[in-house]
FITORZA-675757 format. One record per atom (N, C-alpha, C, O): x, y, z; atom name. Coordinates in Angstrom, 3 decimals, m for minus. Example, Ala and Ser with C-alpha at 12.3 -4.5 7.8 and 13.67 -1.06 7.14 Angstrom:
residues 2
<rec east="13.190" north="m5.690" up="7.800" a="N"/>
<rec east="12.300" north="m4.500" up="7.800" a="CA"/>
<rec east="13.200" north="m3.300" up="7.800" a="C"/>
<rec east="14.236" north="m3.319" up="8.465" a="O"/>
<rec east="12.850" north="m2.250" up="7.080" a="N"/>
<rec east="13.670" north="m1.060" up="7.140" a="CA"/>
<rec east="12.900" north="0.030" up="7.870" a="C"/>
<rec east="13.409" north="1.138" up="8.039" a="O"/>
This chain:
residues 66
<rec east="m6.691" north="28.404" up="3.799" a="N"/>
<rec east="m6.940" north="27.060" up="3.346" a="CA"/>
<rec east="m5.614" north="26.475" up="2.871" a="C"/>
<rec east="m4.921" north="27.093" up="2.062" a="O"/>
<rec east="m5.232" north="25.225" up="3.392" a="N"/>
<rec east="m4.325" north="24.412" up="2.715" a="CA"/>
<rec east="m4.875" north="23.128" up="2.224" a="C"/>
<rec east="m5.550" north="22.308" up="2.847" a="O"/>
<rec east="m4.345" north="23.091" up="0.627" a="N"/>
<rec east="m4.048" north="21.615" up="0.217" a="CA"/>
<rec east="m2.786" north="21.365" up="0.059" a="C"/>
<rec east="m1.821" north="22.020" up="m0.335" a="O"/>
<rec east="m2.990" north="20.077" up="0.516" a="N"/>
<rec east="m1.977" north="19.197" up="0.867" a="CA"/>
<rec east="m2.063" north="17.740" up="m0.445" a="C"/>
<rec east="m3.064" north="17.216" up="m0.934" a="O"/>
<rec east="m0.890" north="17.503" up="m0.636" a="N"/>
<rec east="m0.740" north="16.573" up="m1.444" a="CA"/>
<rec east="0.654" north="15.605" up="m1.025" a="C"/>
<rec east="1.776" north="15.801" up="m1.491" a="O"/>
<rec east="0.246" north="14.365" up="0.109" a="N"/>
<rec east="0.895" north="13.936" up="0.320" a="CA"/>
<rec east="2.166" north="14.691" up="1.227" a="C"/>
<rec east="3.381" north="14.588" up="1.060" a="O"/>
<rec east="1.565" north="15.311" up="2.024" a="N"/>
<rec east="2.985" north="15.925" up="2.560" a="CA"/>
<rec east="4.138" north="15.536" up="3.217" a="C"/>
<rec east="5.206" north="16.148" up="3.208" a="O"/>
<rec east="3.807" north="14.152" up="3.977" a="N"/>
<rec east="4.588" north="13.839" up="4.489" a="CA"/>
<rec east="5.552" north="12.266" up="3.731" a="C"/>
<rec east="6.233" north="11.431" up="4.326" a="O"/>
<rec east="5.277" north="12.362" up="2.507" a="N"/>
<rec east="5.952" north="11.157" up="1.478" a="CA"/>
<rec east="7.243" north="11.729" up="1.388" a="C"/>
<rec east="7.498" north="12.932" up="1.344" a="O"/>
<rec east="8.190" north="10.604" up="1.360" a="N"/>
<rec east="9.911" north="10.748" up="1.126" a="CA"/>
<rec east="10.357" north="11.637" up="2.415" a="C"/>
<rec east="11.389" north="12.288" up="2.258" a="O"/>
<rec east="9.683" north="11.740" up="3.698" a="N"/>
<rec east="10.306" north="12.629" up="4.884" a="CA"/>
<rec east="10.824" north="11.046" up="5.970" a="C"/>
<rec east="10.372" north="9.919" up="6.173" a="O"/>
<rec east="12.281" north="12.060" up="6.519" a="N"/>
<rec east="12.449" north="10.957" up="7.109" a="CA"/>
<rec east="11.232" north="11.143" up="8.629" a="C"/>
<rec east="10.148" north="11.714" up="8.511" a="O"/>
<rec east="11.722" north="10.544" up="9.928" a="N"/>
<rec east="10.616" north="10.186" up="10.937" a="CA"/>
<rec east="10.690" north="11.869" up="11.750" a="C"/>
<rec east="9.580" north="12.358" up="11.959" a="O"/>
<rec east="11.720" north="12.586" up="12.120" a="N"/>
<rec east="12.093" north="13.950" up="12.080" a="CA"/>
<rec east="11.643" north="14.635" up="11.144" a="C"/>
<rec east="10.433" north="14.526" up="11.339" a="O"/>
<rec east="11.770" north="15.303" up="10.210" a="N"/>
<rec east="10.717" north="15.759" up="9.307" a="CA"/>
<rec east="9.185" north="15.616" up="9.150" a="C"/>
<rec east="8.367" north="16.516" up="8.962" a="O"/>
<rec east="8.981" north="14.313" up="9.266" a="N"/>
<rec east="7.367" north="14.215" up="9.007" a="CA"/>
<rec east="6.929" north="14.622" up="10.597" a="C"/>
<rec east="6.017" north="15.448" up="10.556" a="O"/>
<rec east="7.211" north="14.371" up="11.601" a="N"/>
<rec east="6.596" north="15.002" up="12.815" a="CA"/>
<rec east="6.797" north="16.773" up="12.587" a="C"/>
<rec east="5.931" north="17.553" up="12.984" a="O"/>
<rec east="7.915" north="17.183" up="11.976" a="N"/>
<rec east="7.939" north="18.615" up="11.637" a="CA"/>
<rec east="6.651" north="19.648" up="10.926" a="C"/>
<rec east="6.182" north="20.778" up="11.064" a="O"/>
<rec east="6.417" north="18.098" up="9.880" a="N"/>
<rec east="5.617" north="19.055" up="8.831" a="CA"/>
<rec east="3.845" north="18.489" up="9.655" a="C"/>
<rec east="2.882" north="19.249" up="9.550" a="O"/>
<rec east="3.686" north="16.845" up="10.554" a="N"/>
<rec east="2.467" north="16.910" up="10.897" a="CA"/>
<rec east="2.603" north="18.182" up="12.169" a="C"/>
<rec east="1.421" north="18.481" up="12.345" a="O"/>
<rec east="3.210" north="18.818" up="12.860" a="N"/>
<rec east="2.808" north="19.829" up="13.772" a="CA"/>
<rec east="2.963" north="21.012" up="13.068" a="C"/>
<rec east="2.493" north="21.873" up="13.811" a="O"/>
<rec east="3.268" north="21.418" up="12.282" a="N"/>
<rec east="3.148" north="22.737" up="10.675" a="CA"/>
<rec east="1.381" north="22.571" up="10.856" a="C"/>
<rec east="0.640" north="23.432" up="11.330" a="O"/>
<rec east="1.084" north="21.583" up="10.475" a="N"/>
<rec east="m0.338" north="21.372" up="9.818" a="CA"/>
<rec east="m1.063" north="21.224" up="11.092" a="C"/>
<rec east="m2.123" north="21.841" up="11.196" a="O"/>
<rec east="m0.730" north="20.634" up="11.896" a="N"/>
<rec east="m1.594" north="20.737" up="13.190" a="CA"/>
<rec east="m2.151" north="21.884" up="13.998" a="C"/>
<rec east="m3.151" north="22.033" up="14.701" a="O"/>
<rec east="m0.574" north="23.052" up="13.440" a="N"/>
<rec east="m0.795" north="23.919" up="13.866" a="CA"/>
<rec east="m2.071" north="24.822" up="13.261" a="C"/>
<rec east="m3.182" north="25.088" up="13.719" a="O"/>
<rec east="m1.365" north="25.174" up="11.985" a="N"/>
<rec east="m2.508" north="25.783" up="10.778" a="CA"/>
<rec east="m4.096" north="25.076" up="11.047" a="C"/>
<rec east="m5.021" north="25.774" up="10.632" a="O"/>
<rec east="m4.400" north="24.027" up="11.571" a="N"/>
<rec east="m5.481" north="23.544" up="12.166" a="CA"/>
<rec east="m6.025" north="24.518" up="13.208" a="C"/>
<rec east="m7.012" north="25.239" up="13.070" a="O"/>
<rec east="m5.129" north="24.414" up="14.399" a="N"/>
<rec east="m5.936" north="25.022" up="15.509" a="CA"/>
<rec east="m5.881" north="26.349" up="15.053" a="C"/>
<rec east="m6.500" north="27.077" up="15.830" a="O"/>
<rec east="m5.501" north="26.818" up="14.323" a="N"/>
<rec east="m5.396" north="28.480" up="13.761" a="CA"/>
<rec east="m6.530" north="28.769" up="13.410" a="C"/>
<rec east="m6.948" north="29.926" up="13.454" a="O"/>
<rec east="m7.285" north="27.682" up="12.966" a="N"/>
<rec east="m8.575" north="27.674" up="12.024" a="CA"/>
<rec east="m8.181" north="27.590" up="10.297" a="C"/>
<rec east="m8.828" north="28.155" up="9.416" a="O"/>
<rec east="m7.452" north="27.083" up="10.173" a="N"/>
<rec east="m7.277" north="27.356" up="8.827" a="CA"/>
<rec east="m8.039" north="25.616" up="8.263" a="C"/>
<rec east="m7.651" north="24.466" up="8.471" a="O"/>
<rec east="m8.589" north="25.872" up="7.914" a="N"/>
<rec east="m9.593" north="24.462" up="5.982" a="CA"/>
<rec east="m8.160" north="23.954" up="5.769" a="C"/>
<rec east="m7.244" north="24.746" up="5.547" a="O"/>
<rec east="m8.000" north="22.818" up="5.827" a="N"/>
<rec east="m7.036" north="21.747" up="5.119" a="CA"/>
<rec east="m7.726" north="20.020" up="4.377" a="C"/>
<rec east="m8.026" north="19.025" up="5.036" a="O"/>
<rec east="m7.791" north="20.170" up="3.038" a="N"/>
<rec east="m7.688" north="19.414" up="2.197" a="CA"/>
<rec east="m6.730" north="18.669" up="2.048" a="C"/>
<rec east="m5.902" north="19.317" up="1.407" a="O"/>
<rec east="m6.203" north="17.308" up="2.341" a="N"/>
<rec east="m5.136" north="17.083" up="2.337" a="CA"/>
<rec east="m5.275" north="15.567" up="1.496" a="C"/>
<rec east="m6.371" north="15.065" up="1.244" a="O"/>
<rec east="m4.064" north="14.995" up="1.148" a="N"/>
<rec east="m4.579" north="13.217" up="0.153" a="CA"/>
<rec east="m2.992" north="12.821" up="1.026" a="C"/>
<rec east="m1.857" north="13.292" up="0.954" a="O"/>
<rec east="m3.711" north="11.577" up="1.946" a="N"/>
<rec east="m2.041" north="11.239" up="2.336" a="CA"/>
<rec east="m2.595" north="9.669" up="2.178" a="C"/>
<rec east="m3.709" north="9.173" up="2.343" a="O"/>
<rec east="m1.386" north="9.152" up="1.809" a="N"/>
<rec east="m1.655" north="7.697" up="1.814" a="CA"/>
<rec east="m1.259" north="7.112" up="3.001" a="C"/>
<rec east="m1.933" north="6.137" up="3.334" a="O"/>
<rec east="m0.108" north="7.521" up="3.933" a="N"/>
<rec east="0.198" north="7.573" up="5.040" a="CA"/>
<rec east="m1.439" north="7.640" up="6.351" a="C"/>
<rec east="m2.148" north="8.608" up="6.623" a="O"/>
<rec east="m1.490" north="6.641" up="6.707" a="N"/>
<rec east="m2.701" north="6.290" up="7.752" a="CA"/>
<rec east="m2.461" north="7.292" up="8.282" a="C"/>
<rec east="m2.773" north="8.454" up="8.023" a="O"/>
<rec east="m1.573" north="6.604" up="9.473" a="N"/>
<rec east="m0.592" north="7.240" up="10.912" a="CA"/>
<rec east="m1.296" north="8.899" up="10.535" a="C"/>
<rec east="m2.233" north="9.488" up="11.074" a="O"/>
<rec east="m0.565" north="9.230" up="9.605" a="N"/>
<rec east="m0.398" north="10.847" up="9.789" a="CA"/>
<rec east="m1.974" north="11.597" up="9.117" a="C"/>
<rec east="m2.453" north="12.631" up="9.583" a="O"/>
<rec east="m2.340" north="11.133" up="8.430" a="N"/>
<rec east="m3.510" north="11.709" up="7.822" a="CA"/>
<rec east="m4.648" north="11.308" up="9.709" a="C"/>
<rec east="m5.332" north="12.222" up="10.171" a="O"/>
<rec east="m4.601" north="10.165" up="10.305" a="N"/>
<rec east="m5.062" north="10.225" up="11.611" a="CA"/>
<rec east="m4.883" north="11.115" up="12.371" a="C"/>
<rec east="m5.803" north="11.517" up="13.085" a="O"/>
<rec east="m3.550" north="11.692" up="12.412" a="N"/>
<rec east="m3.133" north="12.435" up="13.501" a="CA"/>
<rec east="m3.730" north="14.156" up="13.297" a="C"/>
<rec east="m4.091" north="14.846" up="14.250" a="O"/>
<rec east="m3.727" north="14.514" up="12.176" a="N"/>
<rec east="m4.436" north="15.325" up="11.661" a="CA"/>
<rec east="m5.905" north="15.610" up="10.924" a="C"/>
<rec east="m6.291" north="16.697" up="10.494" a="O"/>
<rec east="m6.348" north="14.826" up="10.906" a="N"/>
<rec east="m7.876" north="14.706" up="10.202" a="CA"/>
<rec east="m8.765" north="14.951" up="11.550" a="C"/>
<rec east="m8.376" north="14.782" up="12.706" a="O"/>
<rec east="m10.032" north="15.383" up="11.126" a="N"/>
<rec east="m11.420" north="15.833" up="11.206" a="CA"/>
<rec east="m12.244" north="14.870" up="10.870" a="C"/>
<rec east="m13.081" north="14.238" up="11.514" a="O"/>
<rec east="m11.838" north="14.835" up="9.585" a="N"/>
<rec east="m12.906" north="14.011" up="8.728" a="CA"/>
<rec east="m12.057" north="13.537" up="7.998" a="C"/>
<rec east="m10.995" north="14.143" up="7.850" a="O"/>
<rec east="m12.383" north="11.913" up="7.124" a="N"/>
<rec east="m11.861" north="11.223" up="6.488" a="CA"/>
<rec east="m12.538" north="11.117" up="5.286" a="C"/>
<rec east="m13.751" north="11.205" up="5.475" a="O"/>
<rec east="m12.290" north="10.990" up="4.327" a="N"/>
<rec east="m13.277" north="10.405" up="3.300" a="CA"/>
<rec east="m11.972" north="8.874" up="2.552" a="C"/>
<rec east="m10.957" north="9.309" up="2.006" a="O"/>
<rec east="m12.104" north="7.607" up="2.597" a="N"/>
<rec east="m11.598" north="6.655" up="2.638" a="CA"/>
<rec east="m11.719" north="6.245" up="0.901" a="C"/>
<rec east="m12.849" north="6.223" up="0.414" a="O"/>
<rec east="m10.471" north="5.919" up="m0.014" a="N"/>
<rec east="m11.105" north="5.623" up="m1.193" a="CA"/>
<rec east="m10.359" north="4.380" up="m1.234" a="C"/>
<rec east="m9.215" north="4.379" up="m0.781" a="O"/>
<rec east="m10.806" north="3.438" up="m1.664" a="N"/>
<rec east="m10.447" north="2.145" up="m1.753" a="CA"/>
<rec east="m10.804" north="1.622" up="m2.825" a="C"/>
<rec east="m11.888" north="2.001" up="m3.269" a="O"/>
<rec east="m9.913" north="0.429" up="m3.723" a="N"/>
<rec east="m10.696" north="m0.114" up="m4.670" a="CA"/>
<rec east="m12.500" north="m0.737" up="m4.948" a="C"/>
<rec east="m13.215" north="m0.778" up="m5.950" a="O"/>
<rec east="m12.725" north="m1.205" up="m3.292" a="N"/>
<rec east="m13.500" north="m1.732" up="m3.423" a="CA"/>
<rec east="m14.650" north="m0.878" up="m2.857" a="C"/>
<rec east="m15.831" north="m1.225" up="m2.863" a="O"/>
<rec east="m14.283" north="0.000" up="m2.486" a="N"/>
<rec east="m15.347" north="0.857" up="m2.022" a="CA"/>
<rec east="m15.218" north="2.792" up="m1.395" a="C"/>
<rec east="m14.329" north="3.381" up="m0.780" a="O"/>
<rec east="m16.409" north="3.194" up="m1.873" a="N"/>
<rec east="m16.047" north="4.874" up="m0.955" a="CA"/>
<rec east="m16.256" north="4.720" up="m0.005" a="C"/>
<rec east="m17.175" north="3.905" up="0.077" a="O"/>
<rec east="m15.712" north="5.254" up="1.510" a="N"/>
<rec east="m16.238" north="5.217" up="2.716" a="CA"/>
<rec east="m16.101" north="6.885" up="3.500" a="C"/>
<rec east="m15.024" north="7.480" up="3.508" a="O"/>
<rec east="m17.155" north="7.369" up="4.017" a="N"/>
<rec east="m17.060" north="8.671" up="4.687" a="CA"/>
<rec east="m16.921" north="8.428" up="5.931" a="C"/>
<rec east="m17.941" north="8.091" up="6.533" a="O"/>
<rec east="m15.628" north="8.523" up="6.690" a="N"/>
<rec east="m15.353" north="8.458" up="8.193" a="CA"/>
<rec east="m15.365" north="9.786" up="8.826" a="C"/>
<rec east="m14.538" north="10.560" up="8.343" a="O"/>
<rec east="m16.182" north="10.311" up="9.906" a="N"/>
<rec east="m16.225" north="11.270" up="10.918" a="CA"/>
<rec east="m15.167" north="10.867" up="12.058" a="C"/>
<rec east="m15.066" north="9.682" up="12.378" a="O"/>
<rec east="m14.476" north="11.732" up="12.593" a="N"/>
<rec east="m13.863" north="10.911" up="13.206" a="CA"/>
<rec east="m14.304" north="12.059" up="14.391" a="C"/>
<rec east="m14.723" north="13.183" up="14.114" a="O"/>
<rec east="m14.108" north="11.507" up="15.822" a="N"/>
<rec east="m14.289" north="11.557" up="17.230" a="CA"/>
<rec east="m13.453" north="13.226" up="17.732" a="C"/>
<rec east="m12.253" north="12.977" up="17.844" a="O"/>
<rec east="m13.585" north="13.966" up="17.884" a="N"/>
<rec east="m12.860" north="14.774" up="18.805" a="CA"/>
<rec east="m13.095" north="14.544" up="20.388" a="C"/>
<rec east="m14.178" north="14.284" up="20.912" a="O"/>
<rec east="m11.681" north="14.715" up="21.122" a="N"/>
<rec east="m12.019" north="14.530" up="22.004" a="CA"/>
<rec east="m11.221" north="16.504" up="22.815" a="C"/>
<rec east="m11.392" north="16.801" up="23.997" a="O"/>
Protein backbone atom coordinates (compact mmCIF):
# COMPACT_ATOMS: atom_id res chain seq x y z
CA UNK A 1 0.00 0.00 0.00
CA UNK A 2 1.08 3.53 -0.80
CA UNK A 3 0.01 6.90 0.50
CA UNK A 4 0.72 9.51 -1.30
CA UNK A 5 0.58 13.07 -0.30
CA UNK A 6 0.80 15.24 -3.12
CA UNK A 7 3.58 13.66 -4.88
CA UNK A 8 4.04 15.30 -7.66
CA UNK A 9 3.98 19.24 -6.05
CA UNK A 10 7.29 21.42 -6.57
CA UNK A 11 8.53 18.60 -9.46
CA UNK A 12 9.65 20.02 -12.47
CA UNK A 13 7.68 18.38 -15.93
CA UNK A 14 10.75 15.50 -15.96
CA UNK A 15 10.37 14.51 -12.53
CA UNK A 16 6.68 14.44 -12.19
CA UNK A 17 6.38 11.99 -15.29
CA UNK A 18 9.25 10.08 -13.20
CA UNK A 19 7.39 9.81 -10.05
CA UNK A 20 3.61 9.40 -12.13
CA UNK A 21 5.28 6.06 -13.84
CA UNK A 22 6.93 5.03 -10.04
CA UNK A 23 3.21 4.97 -9.10
CA UNK A 24 1.81 3.64 -12.20
CA UNK A 25 4.00 1.13 -11.87
CA UNK A 26 3.35 0.07 -8.08
CA UNK A 27 -0.32 0.08 -9.60
CA UNK A 28 -0.03 -2.62 -12.09
CA UNK A 29 2.06 -4.53 -9.39
CA UNK A 30 -1.14 -4.57 -7.50
CA UNK A 31 -0.14 -2.51 -4.89
CA UNK A 32 -3.55 -0.05 -2.85
CA UNK A 33 -2.56 3.60 -3.44
CA UNK A 34 -4.23 6.35 -1.44
CA UNK A 35 -3.06 9.30 -2.82
CA UNK A 36 -4.38 13.54 -2.24
CA UNK A 37 -3.05 15.40 -5.38
CA UNK A 38 -4.36 18.65 -6.19
CA UNK A 39 -2.77 18.30 -9.54
CA UNK A 40 -5.92 17.05 -11.96
CA UNK A 41 -3.61 15.96 -14.92
CA UNK A 42 -1.76 13.54 -12.68
CA UNK A 43 -4.11 12.26 -10.02
CA UNK A 44 -6.17 11.33 -13.74
CA UNK A 45 -3.42 9.63 -15.07
CA UNK A 46 -3.23 7.42 -12.15
CA UNK A 47 -6.57 7.01 -10.40
CA UNK A 48 -9.18 4.17 -10.31
CA UNK A 49 -11.35 5.98 -8.39
CA UNK A 50 -11.73 9.57 -7.46
CA UNK A 51 -13.37 10.86 -4.55
CA UNK A 52 -13.64 14.90 -5.53
CA UNK A 53 -13.69 17.43 -2.44
CA UNK A 54 -14.74 20.77 -3.24
CA UNK A 55 -16.02 23.63 -1.28
CA UNK A 56 -19.25 23.26 -2.49
CA UNK A 57 -19.67 19.81 -2.56
CA UNK A 58 -18.42 15.82 -2.04
CA UNK A 59 -18.41 14.04 -5.27
CA UNK A 60 -17.52 10.11 -5.75
CA UNK A 61 -16.10 9.66 -9.37
CA UNK A 62 -15.56 5.93 -10.75
CA UNK A 63 -13.63 6.36 -13.41
CA UNK A 64 -13.69 4.09 -16.82
CA UNK A 65 -10.92 1.47 -17.42
CA UNK A 66 -10.28 0.80 -20.60
Amino acid sequence: MLLLDEPTASLDDANRRVVLELVDEAKRAGAALIGIFHDRDAREAVANRQLDMTPVDLTAKELLQC
